[in-house]
GUTORGU-610569 format. One record per atom (N, C-alpha, C): residue number from 1; residue in one letter; atom name; chain; x, y, z. Coordinates in Angstrom, 1 decimal. Atoms other than C-alpha are relative to their C-alpha. Example, Ala and Ser with C-alpha at 12.3 -4.5 7.8 and 13.67 -1.06 7.14 Angstrom:
<nodes>
{node 1, 'A', 'N', 'A', {0.9, -1.2, 0.0}}
{node 1, 'A', 'CA', 'A', {12.3, -4.5, 7.8}}
{node 1, 'A', 'C', 'A', {0.9, 1.2, 0.0}}
{node 2, 'S', 'N', 'A', {-0.9, -1.1, 0.0}}
{node 2, 'S', 'CA', 'A', {13.7, -1.1, 7.1}}
{node 2, 'S', 'C', 'A', {-0.8, 1.1, 0.8}}
</nodes>
This chain:
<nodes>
{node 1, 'X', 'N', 'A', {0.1, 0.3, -1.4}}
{node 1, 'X', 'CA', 'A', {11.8, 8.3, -43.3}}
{node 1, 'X', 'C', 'A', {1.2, 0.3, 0.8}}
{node 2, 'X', 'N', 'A', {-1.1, -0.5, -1.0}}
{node 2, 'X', 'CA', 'A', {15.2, 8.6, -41.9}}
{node 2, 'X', 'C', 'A', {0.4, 1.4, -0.2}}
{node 3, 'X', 'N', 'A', {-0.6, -1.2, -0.4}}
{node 3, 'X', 'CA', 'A', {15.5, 12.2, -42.6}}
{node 3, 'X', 'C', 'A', {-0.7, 0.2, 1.2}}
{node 4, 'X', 'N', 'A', {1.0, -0.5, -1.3}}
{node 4, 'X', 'CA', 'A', {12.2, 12.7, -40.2}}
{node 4, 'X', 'C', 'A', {0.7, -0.7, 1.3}}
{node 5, 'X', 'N', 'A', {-0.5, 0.7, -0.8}}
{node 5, 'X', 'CA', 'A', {13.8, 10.3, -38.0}}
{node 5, 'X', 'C', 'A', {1.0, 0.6, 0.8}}
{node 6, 'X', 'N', 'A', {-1.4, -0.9, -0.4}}
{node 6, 'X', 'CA', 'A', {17.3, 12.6, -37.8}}
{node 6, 'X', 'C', 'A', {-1.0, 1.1, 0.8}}
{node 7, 'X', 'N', 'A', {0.3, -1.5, -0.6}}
{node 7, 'X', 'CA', 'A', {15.0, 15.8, -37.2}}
{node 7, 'X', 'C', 'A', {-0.7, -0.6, 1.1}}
{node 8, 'X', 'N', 'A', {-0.1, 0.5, -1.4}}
{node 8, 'X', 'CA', 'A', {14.0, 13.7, -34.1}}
{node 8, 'X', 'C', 'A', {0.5, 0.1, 1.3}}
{node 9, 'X', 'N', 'A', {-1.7, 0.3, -0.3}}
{node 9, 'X', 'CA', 'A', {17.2, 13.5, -32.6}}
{node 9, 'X', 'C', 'A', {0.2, -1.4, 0.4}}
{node 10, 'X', 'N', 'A', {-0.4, 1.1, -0.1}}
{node 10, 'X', 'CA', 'A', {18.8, 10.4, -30.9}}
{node 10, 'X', 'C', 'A', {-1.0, -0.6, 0.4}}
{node 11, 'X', 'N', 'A', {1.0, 1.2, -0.4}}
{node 11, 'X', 'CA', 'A', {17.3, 7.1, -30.5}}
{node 11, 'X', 'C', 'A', {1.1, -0.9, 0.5}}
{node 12, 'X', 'N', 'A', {-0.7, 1.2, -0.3}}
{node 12, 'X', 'CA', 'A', {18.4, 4.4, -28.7}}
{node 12, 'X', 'C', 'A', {0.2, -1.4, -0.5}}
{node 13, 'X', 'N', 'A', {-0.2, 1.2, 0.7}}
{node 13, 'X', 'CA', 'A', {17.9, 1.7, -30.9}}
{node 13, 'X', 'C', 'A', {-0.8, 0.9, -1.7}}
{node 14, 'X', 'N', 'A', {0.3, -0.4, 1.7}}
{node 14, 'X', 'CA', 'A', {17.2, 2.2, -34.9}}
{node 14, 'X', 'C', 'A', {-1.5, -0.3, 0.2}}
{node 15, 'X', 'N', 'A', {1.9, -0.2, -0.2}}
{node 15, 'X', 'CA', 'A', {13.7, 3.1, -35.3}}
{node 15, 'X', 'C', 'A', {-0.3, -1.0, -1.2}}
{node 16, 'X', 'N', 'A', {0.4, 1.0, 1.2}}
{node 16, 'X', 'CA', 'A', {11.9, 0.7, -37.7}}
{node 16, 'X', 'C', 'A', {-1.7, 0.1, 0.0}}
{node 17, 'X', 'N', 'A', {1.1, 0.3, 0.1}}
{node 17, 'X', 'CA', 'A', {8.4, 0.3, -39.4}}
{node 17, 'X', 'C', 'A', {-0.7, -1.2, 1.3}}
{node 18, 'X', 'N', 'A', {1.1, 0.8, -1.4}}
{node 18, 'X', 'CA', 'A', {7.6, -2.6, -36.9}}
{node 18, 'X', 'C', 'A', {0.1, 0.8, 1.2}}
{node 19, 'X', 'N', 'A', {-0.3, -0.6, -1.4}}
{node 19, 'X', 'CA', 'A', {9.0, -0.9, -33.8}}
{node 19, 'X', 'C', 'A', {-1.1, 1.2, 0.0}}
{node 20, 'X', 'N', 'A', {1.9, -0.9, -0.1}}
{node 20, 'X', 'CA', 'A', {5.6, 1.9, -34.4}}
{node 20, 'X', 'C', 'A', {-0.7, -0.5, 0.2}}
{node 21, 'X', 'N', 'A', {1.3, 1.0, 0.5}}
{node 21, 'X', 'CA', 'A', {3.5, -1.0, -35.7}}
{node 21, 'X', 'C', 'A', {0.0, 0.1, 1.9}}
{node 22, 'X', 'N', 'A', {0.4, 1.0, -1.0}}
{node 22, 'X', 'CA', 'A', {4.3, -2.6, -32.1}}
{node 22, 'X', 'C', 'A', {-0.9, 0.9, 1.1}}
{node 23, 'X', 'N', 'A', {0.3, -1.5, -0.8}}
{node 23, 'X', 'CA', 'A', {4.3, 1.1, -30.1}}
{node 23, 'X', 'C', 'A', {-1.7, 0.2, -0.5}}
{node 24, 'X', 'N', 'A', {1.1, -0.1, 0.5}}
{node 24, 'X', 'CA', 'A', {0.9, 1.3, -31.9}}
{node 24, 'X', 'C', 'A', {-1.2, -1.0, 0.6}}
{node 25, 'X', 'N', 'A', {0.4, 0.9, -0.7}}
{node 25, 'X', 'CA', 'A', {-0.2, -1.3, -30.8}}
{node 25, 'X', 'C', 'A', {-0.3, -0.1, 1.5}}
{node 26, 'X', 'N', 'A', {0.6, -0.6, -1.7}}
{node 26, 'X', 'CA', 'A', {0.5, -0.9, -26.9}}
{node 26, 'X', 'C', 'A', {-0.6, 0.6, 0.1}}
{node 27, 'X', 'N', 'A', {0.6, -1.2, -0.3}}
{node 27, 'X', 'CA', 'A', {-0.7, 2.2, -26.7}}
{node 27, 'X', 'C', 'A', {-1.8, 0.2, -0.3}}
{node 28, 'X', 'N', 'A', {0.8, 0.1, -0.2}}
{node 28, 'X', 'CA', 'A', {-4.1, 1.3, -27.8}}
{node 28, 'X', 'C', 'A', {-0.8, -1.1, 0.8}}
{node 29, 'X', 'N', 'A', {0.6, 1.1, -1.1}}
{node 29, 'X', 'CA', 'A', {-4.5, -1.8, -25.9}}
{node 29, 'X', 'C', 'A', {-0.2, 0.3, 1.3}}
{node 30, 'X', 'N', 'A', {0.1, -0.6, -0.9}}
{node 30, 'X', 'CA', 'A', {-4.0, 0.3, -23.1}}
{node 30, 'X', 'C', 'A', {-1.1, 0.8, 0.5}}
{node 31, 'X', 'N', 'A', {1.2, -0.6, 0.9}}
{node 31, 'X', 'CA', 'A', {-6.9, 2.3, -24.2}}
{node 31, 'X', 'C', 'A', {-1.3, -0.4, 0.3}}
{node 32, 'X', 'N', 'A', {1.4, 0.8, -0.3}}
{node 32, 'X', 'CA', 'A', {-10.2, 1.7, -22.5}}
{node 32, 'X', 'C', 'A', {-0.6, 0.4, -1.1}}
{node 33, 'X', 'N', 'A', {1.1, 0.1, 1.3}}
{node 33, 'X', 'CA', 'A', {-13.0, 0.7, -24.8}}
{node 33, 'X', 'C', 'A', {1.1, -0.8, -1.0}}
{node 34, 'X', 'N', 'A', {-0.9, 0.3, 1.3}}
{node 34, 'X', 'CA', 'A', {-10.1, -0.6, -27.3}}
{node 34, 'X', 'C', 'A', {0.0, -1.8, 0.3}}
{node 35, 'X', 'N', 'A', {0.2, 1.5, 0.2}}
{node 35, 'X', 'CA', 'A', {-10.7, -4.4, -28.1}}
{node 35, 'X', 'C', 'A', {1.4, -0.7, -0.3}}
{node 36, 'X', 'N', 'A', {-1.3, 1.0, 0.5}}
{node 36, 'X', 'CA', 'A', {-8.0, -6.9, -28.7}}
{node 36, 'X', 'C', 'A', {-0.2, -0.1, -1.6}}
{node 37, 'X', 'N', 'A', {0.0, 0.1, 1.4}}
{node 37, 'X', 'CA', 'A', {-10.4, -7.3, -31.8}}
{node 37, 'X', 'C', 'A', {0.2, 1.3, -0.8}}
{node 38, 'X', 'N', 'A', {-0.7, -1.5, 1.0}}
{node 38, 'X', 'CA', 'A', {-9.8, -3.6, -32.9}}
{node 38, 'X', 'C', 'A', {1.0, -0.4, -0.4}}
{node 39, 'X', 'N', 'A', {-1.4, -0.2, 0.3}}
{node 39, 'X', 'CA', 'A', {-6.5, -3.9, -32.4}}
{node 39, 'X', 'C', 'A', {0.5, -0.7, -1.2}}
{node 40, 'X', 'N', 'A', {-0.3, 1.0, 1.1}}
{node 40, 'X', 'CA', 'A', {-6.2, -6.8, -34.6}}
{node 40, 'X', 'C', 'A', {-1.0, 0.7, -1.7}}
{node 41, 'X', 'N', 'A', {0.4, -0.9, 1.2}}
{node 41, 'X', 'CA', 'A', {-8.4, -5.4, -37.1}}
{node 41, 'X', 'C', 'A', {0.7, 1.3, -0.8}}
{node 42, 'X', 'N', 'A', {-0.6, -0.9, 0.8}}
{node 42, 'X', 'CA', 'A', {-6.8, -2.5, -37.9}}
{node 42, 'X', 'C', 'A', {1.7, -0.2, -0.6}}
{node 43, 'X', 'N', 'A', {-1.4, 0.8, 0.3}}
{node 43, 'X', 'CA', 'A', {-3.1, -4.5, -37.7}}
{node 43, 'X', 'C', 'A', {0.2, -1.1, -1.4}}
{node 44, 'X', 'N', 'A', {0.5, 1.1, 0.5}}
{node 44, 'X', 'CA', 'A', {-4.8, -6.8, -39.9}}
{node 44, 'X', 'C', 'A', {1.2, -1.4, 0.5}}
{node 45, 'X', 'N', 'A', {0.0, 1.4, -0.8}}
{node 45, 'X', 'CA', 'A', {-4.3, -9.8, -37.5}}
{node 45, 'X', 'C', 'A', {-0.4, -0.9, 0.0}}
{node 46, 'X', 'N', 'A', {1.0, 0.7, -0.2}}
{node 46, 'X', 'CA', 'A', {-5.8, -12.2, -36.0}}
{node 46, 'X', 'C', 'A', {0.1, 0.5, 1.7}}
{node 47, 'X', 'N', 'A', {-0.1, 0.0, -1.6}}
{node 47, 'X', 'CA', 'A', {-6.8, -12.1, -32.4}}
{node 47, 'X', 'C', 'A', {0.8, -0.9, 0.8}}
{node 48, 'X', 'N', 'A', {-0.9, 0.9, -0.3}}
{node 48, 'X', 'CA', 'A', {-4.7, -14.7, -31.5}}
{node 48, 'X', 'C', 'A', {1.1, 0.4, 0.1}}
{node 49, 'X', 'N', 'A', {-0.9, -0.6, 0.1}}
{node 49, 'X', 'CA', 'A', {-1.9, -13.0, -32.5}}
{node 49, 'X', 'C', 'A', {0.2, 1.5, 0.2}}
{node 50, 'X', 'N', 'A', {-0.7, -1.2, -1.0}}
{node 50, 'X', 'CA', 'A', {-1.9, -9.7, -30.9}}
{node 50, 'X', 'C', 'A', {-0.4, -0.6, 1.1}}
{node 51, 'X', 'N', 'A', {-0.2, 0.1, -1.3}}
{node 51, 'X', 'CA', 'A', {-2.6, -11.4, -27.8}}
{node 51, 'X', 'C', 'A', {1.4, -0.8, 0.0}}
{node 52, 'X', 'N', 'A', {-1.4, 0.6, -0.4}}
{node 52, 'X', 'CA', 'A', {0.6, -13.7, -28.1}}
{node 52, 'X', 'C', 'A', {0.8, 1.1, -0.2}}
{node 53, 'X', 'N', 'A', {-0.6, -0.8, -0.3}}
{node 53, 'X', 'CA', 'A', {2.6, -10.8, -28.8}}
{node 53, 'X', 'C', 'A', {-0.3, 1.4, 0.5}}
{node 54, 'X', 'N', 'A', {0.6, -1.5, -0.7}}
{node 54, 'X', 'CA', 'A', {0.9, -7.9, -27.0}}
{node 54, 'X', 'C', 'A', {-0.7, 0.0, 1.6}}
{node 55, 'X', 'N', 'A', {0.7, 0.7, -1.6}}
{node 55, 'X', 'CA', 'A', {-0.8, -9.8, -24.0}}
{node 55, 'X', 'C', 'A', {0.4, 1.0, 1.0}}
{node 56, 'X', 'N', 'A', {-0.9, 0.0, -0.8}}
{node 56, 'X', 'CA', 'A', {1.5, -8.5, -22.1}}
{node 56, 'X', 'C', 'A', {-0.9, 1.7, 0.6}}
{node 57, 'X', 'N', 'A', {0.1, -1.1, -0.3}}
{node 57, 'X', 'CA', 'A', {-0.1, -4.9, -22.5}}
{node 57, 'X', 'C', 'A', {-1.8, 0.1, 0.0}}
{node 58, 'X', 'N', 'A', {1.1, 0.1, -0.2}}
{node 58, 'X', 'CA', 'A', {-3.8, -5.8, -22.4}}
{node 58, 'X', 'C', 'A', {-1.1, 0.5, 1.6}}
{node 59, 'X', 'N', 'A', {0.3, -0.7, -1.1}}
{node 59, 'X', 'CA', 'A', {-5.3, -4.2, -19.1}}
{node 59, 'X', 'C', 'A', {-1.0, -1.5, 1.0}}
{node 60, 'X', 'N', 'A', {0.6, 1.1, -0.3}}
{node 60, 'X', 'CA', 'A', {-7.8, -7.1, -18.4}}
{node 60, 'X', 'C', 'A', {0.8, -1.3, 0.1}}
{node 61, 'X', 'N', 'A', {-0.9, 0.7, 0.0}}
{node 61, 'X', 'CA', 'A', {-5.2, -9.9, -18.7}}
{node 61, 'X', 'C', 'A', {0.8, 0.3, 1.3}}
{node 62, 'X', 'N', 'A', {-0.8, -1.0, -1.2}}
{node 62, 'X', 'CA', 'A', {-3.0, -7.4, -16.1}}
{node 62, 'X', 'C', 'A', {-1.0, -0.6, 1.2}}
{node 63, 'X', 'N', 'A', {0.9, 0.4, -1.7}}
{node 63, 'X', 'CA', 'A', {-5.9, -7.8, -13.3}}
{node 63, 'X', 'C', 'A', {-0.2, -1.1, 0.5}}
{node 64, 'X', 'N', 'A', {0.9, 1.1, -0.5}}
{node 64, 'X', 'CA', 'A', {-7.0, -11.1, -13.8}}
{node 64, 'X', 'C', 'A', {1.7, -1.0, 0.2}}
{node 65, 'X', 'N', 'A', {-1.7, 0.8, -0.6}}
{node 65, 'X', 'CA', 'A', {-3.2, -12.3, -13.1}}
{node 65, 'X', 'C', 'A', {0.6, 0.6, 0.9}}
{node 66, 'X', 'N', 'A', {-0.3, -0.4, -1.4}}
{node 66, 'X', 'CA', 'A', {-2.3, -10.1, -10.5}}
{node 66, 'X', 'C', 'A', {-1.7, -0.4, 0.8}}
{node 67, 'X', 'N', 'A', {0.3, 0.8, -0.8}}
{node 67, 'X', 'CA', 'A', {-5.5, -11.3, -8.9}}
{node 67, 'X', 'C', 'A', {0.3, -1.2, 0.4}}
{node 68, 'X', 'N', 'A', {-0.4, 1.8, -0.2}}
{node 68, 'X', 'CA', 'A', {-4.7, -15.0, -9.7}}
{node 68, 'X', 'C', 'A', {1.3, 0.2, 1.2}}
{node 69, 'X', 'N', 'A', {-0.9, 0.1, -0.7}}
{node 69, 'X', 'CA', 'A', {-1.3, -14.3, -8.0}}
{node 69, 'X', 'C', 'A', {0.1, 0.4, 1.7}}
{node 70, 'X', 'N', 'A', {0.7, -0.7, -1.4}}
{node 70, 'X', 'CA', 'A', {-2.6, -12.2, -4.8}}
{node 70, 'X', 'C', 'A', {-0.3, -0.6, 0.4}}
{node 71, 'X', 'N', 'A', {0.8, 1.0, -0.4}}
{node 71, 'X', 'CA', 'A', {-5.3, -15.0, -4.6}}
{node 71, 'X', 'C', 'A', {1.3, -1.3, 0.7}}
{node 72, 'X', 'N', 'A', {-1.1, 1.1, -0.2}}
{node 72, 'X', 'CA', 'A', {-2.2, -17.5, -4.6}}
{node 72, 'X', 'C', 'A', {1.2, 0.4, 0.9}}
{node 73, 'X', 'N', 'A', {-0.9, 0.2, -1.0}}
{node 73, 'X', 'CA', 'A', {0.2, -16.3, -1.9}}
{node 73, 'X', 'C', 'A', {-0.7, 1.0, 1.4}}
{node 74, 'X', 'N', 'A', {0.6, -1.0, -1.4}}
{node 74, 'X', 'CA', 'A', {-2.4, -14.1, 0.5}}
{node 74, 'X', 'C', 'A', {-0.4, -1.3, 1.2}}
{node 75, 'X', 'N', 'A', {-0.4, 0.7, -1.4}}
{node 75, 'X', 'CA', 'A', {-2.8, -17.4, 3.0}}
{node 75, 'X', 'C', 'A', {0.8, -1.2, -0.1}}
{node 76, 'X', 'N', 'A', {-0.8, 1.2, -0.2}}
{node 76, 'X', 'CA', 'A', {0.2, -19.1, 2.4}}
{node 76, 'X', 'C', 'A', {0.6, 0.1, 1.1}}
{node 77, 'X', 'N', 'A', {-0.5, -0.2, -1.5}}
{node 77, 'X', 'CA', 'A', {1.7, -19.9, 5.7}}
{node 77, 'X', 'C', 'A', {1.5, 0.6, 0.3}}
{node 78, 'X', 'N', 'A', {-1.2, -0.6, 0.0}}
{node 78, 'X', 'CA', 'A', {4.6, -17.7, 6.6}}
{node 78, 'X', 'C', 'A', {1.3, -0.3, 1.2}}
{node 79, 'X', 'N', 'A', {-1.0, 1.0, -0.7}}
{node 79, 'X', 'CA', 'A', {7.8, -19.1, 7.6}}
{node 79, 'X', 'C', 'A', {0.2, 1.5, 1.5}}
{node 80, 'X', 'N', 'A', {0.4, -0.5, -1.4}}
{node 80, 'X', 'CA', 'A', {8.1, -18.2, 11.8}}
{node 80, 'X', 'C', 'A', {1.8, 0.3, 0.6}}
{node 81, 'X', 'N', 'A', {-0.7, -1.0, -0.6}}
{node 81, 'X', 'CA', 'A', {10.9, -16.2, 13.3}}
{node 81, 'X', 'C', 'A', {0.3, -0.9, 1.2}}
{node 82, 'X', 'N', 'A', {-0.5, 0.8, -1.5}}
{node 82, 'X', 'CA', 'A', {13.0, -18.7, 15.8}}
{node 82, 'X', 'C', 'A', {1.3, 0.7, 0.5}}
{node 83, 'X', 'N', 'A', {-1.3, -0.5, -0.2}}
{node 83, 'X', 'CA', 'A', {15.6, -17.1, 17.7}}
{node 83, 'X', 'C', 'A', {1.0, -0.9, 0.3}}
{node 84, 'X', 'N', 'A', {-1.1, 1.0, 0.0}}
{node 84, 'X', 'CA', 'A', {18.7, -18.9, 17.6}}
{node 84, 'X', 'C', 'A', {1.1, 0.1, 1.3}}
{node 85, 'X', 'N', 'A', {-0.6, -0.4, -1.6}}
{node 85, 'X', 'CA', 'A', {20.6, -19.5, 21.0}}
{node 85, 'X', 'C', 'A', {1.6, -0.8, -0.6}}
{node 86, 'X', 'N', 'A', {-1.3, -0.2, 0.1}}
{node 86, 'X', 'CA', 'A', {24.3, -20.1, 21.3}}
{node 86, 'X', 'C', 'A', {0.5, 0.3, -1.5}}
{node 87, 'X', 'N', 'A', {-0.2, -1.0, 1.0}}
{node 87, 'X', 'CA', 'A', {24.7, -17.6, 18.5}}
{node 87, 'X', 'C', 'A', {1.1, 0.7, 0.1}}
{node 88, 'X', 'N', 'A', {-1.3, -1.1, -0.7}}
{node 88, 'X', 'CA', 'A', {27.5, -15.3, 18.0}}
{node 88, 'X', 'C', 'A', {-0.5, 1.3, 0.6}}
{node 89, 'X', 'N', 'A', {0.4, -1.1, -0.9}}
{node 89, 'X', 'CA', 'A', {27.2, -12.4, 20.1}}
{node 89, 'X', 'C', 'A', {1.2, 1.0, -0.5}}
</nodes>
C-alpha cells in the first residue's frame, strides 16, 4: 500500500485504512437512494453507528436541521436601530 500511496504524490496527512473506510463512507451517504442501512451493511455496522459518526454527511439529517434552525430564528424579533444623540461627531 504505501508504494501505491507514493505513486500518488503528496498527502496532507498519512493515508490509512480507516481514513478510505471513512471517505467511503461520506461519499455514499451523499448518494441518493444510499440508506444509512447500506451503508452500515456493507461497513458491517450497525445503523447507529454510522449515524454517530457520519450524521454529519447524511443529506436528510442536513434539511431537517437547517429547516429546524430557519424555522427557529425566521420571526425572532430583531434588535431596532436607535440613533444615539450627543455622540461624537
Amino acid at each position: 500500500m504505501k508504494k501505491l500511496w507514493k505513486r500518488c504524490g503528496e498527502w496532507k496527512e498519512t493515508p490509512t485504512p480507516h481514513r478510505f473506510r471513512h471517505t467511503f463512507a461520506r461519499i455514499l451517504l451523499q448518494k441518493p437512494g444510499v440508506t444509512v442501512r447500506d451503508v452500515a451493511e456493507l461497513l458491517g455496522n450497525t445503523e447507529d453507528m454510522i449515524r454517530k459518526h457520519y450524521g454529519a454527511w447524511v443529506p436528510e439529517r442536513q434539511a431537517r436541521l437547517t429547516k429546524i434552525l430557519k424555522e427557529a430564528f425566521e420571526n425572532k424579533p430583531r434588535p431596532r436601530l436607535v440613533p444615539i444623540r450627543g455622540g461624537r461627531t
